[in-house]
N, CA, C and O atoms as CSV, one atom per row, in Angstrom:
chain,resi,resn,atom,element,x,y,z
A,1,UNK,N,N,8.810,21.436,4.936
A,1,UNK,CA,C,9.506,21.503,6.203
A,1,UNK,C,C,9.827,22.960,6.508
A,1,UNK,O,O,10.093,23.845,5.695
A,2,UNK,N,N,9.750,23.041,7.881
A,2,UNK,CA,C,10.178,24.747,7.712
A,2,UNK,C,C,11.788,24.719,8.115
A,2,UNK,O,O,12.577,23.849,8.486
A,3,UNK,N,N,11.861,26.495,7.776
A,3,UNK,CA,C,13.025,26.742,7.549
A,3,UNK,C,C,14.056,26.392,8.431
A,3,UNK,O,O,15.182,26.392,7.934
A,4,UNK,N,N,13.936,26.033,9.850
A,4,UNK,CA,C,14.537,25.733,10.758
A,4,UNK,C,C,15.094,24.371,10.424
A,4,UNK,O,O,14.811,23.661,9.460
A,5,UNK,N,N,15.720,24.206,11.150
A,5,UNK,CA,C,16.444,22.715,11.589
A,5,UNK,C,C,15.833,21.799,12.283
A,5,UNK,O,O,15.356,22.060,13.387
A,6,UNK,N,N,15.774,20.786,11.818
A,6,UNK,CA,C,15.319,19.607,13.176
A,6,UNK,C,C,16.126,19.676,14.449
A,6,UNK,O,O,17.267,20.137,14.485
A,7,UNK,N,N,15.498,19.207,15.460
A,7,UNK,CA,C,16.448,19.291,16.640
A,7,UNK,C,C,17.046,18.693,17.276
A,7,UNK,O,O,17.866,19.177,18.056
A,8,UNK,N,N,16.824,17.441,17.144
A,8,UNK,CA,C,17.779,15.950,17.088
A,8,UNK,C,C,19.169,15.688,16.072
A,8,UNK,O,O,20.234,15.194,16.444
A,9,UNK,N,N,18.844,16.146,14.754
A,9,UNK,CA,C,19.502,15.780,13.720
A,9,UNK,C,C,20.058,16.900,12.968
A,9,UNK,O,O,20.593,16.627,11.893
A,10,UNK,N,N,20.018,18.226,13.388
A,10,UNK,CA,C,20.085,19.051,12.596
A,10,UNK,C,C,20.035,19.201,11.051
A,10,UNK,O,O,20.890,19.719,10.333
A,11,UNK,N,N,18.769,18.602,10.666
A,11,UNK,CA,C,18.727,18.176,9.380
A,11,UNK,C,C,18.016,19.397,8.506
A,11,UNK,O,O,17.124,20.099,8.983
A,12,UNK,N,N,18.513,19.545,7.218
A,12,UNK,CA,C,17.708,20.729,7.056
A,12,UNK,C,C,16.403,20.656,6.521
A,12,UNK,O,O,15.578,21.551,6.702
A,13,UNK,N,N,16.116,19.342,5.685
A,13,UNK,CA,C,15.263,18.209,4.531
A,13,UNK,C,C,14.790,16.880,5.606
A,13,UNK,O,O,15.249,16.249,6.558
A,14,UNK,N,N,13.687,16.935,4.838
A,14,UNK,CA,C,13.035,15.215,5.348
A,14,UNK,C,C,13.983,14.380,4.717
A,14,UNK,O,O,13.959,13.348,5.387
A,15,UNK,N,N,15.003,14.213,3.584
A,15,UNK,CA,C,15.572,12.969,3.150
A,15,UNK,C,C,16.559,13.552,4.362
A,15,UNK,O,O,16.997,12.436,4.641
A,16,UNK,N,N,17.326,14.524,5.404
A,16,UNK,CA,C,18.169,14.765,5.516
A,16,UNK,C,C,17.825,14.138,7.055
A,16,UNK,O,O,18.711,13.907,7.878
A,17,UNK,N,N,16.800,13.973,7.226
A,17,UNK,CA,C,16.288,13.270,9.097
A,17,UNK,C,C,16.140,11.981,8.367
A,17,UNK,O,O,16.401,11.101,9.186
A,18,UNK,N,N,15.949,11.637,7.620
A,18,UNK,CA,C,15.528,10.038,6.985
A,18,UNK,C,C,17.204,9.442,7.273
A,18,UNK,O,O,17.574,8.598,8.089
A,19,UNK,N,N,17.953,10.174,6.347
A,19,UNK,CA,C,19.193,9.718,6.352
A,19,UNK,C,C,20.205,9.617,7.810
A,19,UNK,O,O,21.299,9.053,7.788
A,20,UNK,N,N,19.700,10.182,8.890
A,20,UNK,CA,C,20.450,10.742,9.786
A,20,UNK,C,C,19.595,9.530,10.407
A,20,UNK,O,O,20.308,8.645,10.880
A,21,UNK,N,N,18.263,9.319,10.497
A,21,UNK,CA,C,18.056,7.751,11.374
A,21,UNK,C,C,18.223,7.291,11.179
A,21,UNK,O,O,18.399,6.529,12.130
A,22,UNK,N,N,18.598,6.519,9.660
A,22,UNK,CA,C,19.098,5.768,9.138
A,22,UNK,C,C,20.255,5.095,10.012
A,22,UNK,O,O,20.272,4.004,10.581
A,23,UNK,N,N,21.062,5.946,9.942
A,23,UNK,CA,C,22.096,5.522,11.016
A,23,UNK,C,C,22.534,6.036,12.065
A,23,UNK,O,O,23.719,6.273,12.303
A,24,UNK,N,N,21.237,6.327,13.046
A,24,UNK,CA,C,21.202,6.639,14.616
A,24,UNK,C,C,20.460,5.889,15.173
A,24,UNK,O,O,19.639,5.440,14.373
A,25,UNK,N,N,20.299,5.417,16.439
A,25,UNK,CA,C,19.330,4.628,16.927
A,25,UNK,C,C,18.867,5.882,18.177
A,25,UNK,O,O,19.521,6.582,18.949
A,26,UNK,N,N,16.966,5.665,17.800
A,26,UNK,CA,C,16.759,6.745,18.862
A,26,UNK,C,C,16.779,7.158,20.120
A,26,UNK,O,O,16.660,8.291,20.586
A,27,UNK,N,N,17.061,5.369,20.998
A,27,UNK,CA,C,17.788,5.199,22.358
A,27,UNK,C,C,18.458,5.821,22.360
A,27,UNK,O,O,18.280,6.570,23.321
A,28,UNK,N,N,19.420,6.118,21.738
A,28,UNK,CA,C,20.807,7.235,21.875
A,28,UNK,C,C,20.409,8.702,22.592
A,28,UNK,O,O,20.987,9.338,23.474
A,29,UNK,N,N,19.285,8.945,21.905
A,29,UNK,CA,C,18.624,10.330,21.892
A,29,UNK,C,C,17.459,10.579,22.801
A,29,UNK,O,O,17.053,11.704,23.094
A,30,UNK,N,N,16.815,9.146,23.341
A,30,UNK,CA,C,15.545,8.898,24.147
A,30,UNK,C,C,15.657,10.365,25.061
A,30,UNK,O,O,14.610,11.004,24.958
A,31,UNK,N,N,16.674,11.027,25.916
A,31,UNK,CA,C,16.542,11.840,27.181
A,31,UNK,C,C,16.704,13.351,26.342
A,31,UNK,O,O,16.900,14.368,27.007
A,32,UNK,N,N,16.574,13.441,24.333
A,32,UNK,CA,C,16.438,14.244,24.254
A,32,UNK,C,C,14.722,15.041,23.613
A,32,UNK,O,O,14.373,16.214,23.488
A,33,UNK,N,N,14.185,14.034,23.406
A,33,UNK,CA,C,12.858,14.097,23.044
A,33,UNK,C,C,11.582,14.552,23.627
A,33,UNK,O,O,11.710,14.664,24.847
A,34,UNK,N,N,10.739,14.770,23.332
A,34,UNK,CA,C,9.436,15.368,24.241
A,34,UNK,C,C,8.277,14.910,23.785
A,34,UNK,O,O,8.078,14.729,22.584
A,35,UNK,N,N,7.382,14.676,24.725
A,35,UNK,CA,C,5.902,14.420,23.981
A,35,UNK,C,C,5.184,15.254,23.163
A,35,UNK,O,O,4.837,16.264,23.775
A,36,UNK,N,N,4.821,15.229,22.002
A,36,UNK,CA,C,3.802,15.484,21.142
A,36,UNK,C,C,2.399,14.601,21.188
A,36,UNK,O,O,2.149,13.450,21.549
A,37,UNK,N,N,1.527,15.787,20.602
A,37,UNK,CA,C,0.314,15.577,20.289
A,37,UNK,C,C,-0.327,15.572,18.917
A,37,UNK,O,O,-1.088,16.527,18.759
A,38,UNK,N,N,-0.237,14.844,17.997
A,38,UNK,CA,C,-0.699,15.051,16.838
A,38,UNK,C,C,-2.231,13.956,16.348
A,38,UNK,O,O,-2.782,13.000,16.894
A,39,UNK,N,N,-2.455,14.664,15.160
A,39,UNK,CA,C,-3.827,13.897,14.641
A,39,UNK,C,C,-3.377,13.344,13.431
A,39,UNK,O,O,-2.657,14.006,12.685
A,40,UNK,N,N,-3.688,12.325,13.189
A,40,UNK,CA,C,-3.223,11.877,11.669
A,40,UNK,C,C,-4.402,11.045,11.201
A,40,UNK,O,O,-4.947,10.072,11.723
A,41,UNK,N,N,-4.701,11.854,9.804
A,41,UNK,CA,C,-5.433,10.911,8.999
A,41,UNK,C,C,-5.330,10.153,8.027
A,41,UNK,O,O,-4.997,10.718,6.985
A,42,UNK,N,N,-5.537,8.776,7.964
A,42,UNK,CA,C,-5.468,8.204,7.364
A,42,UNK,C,C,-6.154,7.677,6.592
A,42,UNK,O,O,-7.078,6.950,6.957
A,43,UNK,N,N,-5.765,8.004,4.830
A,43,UNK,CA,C,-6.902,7.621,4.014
A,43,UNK,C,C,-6.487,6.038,3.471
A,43,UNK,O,O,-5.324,5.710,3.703
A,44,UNK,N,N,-7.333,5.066,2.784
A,44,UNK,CA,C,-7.249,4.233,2.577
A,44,UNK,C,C,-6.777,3.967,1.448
A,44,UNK,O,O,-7.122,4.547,0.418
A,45,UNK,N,N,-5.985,3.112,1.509
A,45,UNK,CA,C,-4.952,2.357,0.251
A,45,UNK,C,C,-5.514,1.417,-1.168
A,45,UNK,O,O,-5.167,1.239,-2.336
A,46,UNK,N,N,-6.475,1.022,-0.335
A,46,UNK,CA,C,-7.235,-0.086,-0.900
A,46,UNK,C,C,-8.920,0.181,-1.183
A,46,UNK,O,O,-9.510,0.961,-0.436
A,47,UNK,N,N,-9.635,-0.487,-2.267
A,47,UNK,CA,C,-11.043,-0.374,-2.364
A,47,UNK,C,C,-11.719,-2.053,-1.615
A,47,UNK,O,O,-11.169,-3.077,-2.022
A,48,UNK,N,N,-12.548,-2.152,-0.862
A,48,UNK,CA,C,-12.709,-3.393,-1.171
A,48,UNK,C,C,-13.975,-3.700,-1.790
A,48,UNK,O,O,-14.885,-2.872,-1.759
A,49,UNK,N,N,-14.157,-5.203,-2.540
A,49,UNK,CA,C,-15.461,-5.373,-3.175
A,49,UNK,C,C,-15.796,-6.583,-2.771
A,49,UNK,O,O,-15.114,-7.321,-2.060
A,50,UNK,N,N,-17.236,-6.877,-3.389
A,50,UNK,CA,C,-17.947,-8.128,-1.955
A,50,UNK,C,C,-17.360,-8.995,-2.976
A,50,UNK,O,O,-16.843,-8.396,-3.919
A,51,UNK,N,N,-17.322,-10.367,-2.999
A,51,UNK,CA,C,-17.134,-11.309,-3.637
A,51,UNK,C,C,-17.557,-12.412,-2.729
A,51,UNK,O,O,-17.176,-12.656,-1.584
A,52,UNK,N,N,-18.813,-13.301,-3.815
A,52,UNK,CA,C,-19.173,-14.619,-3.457
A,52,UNK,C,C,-18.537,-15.399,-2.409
A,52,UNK,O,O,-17.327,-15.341,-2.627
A,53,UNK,N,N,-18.750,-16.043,-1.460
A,53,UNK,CA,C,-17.766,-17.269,-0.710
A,53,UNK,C,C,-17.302,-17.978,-1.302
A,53,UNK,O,O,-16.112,-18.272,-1.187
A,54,UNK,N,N,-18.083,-18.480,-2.123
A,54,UNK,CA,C,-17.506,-19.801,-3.477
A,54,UNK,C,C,-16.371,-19.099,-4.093
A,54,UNK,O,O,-15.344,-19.777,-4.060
A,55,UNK,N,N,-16.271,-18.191,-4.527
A,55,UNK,CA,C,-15.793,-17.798,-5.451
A,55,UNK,C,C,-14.314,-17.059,-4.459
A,55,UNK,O,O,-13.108,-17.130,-4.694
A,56,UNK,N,N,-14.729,-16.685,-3.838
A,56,UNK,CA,C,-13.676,-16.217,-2.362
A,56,UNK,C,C,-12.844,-17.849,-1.862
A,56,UNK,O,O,-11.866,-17.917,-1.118
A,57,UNK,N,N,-13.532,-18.986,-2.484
A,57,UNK,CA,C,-12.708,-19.925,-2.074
A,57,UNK,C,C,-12.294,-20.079,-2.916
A,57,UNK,O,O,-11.074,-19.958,-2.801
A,58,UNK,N,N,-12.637,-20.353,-4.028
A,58,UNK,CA,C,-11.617,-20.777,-5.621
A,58,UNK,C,C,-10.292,-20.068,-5.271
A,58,UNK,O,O,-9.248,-20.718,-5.214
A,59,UNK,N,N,-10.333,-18.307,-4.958
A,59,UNK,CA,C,-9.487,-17.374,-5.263
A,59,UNK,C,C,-8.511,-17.730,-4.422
A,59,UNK,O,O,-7.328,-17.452,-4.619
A,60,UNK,N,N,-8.852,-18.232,-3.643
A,60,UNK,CA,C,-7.700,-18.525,-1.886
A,60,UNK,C,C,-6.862,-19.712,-2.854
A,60,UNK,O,O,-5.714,-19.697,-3.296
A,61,UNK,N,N,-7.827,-20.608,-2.958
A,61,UNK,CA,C,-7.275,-21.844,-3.359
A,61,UNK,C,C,-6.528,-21.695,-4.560
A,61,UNK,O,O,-5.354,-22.039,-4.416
A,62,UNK,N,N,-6.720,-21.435,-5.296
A,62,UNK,CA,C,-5.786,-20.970,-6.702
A,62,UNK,C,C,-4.553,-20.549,-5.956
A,62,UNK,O,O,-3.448,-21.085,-5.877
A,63,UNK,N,N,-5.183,-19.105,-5.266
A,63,UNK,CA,C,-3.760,-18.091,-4.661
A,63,UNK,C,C,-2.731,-18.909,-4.066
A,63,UNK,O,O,-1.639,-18.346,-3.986
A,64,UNK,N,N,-2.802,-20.293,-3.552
A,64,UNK,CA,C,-2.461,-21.093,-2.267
A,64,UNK,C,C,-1.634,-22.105,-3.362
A,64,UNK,O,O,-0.560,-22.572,-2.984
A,65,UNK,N,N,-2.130,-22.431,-4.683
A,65,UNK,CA,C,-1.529,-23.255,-5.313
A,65,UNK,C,C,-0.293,-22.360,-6.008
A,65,UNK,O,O,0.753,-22.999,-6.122
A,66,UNK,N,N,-0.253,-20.815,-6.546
A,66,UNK,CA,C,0.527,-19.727,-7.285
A,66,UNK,C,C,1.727,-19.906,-5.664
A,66,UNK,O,O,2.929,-20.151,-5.764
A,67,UNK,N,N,1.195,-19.763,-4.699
A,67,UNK,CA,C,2.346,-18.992,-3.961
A,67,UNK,C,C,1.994,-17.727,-4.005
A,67,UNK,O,O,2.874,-16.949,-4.374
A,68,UNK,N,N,0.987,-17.303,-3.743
A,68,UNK,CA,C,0.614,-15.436,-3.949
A,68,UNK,C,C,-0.648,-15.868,-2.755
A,68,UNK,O,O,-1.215,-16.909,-2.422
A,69,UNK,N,N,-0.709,-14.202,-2.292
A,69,UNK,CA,C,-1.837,-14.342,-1.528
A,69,UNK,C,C,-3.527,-14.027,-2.611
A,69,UNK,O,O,-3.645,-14.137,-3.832
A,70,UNK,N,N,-4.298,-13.741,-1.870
A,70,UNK,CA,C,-5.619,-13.912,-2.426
A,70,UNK,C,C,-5.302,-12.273,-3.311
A,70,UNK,O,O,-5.148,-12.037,-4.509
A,71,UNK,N,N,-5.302,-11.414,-2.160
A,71,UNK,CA,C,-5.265,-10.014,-2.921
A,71,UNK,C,C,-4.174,-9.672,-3.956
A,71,UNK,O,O,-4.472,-8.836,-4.809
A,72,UNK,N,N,-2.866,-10.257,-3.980
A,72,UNK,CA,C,-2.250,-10.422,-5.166
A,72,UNK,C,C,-2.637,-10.892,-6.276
A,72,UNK,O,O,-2.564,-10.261,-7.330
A,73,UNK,N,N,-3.032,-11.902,-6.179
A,73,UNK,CA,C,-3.839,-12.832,-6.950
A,73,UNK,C,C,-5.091,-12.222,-8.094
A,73,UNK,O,O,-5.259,-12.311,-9.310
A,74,UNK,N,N,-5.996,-11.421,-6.685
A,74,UNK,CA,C,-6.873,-11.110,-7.987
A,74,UNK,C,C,-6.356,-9.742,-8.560
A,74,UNK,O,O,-6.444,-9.550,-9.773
A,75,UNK,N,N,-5.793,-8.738,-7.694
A,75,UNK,CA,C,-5.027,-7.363,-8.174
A,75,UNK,C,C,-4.215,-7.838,-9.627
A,75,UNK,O,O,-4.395,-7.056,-10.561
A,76,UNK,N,N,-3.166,-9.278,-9.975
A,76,UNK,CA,C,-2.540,-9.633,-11.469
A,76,UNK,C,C,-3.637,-10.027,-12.087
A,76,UNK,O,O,-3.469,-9.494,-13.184
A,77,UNK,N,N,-5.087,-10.833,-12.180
A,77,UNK,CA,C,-6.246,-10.988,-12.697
A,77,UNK,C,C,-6.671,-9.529,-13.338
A,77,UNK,O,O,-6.634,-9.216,-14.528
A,78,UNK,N,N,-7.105,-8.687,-12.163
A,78,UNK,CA,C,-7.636,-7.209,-12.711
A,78,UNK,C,C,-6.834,-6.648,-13.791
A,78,UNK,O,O,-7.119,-6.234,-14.914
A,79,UNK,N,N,-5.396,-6.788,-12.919
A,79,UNK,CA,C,-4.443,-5.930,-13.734
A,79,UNK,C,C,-4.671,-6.258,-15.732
A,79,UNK,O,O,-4.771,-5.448,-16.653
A,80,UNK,N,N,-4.678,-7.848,-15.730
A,80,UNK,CA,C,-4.380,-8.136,-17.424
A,80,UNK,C,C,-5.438,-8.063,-17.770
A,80,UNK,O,O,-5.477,-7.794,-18.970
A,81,UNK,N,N,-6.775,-8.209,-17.144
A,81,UNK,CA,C,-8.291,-7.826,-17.239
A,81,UNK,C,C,-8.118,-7.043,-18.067
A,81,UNK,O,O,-8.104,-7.256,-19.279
A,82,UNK,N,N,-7.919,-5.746,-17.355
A,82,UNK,CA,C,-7.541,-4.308,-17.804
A,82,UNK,C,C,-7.037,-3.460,-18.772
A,82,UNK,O,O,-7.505,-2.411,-19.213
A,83,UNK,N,N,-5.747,-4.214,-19.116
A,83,UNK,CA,C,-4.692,-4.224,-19.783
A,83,UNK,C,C,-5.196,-5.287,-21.375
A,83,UNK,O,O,-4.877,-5.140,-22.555
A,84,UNK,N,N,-5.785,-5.973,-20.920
A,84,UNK,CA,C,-6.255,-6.791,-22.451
A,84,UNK,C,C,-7.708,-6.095,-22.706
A,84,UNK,O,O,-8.114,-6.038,-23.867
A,85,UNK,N,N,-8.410,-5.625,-21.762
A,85,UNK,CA,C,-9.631,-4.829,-22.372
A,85,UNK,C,C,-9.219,-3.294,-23.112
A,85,UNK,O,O,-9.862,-2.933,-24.098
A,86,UNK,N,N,-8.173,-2.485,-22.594
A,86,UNK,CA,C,-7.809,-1.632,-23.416
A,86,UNK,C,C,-6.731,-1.704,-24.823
A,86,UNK,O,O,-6.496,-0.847,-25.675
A,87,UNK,N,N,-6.322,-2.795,-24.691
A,87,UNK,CA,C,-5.502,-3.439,-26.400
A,87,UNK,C,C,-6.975,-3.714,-26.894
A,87,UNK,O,O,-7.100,-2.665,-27.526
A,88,UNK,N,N,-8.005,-4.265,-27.041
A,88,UNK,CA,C,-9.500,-4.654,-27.567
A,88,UNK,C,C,-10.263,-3.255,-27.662
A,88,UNK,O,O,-10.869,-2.830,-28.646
A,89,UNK,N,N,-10.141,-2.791,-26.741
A,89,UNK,CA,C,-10.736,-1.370,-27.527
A,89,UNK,C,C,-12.129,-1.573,-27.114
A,89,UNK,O,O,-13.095,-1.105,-27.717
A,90,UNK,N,N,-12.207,-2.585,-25.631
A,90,UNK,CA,C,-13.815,-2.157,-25.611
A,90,UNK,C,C,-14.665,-3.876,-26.178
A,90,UNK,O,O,-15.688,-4.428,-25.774
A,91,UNK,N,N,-13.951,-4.151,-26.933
A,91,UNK,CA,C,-14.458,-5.413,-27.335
A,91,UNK,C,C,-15.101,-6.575,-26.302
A,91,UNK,O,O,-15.979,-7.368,-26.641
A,92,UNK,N,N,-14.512,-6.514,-25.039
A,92,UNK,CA,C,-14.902,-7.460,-24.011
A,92,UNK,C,C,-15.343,-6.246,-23.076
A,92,UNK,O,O,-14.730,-5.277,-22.629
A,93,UNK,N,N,-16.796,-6.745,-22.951
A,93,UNK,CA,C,-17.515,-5.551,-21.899
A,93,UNK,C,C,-18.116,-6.920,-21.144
A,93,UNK,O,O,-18.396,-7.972,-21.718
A,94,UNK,N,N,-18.276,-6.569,-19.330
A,94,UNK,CA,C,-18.695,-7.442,-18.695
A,94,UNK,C,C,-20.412,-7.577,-18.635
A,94,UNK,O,O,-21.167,-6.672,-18.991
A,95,UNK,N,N,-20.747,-8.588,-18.233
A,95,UNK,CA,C,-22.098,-8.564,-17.866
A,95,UNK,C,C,-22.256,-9.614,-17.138
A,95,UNK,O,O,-21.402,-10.465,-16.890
A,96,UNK,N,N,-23.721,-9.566,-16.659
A,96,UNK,CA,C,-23.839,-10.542,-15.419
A,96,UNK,C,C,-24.108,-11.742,-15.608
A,96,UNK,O,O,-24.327,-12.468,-14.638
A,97,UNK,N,N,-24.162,-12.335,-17.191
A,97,UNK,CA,C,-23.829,-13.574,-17.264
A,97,UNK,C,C,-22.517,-14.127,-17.358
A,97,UNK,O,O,-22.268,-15.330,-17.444
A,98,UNK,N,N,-21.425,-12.896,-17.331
A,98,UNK,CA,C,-20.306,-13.702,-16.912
A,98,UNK,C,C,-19.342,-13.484,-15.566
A,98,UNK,O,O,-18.151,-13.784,-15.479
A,99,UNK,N,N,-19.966,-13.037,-14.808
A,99,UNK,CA,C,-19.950,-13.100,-13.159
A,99,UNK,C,C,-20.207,-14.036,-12.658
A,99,UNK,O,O,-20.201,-14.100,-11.429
């Protein structure tokens, strides 16, 4: 942030405008604001990978019986995947007979 002040909030820190909307509402302030122009990029959060229909239905359907959605669902799958292939040391390696 630079050295200046915000100009709404006189804040000197981003936690210090975080905290100051926190409890301002910006109606208050609407006739003090101005238009900006900015670009923002946004990189992605997520990878996605193809997965079968069949198998895209099991996952729903399972997910639907847990109470979790699909992408929760397989993200705790990966996760102990993961997590039990590195306690093994390698011992469980995939292949395409078990896909």
């Amino acid at each position: 942030m630079k050295k200046n002040r915000s100009s709404i909030s006189k804040a000197r820190s981003y936690r210090e405008i975080g905290e100051f909307w926190d409890e301002h509402s910006l109606s208050d302030y609407w006739g003090k604001t101005r238009k900006v122009k900015l670009d923002v990029v946004l990189e992605p959060e997520v990878t996605y990978y193809p997965v079968a229909k069949d198998l895209s239905d099991e996952i729903r359907s399972e997910a639907r019986k847990q109470g979790v959605s699909s992408d929760t669902l397989v993200n705790i799958w990966l996760k102990e995947r993961i997590k039990g292939n590195k306690s093994k040391r390698g011992k469980l390696r995939p292949s395409a007979s078990n896909i």
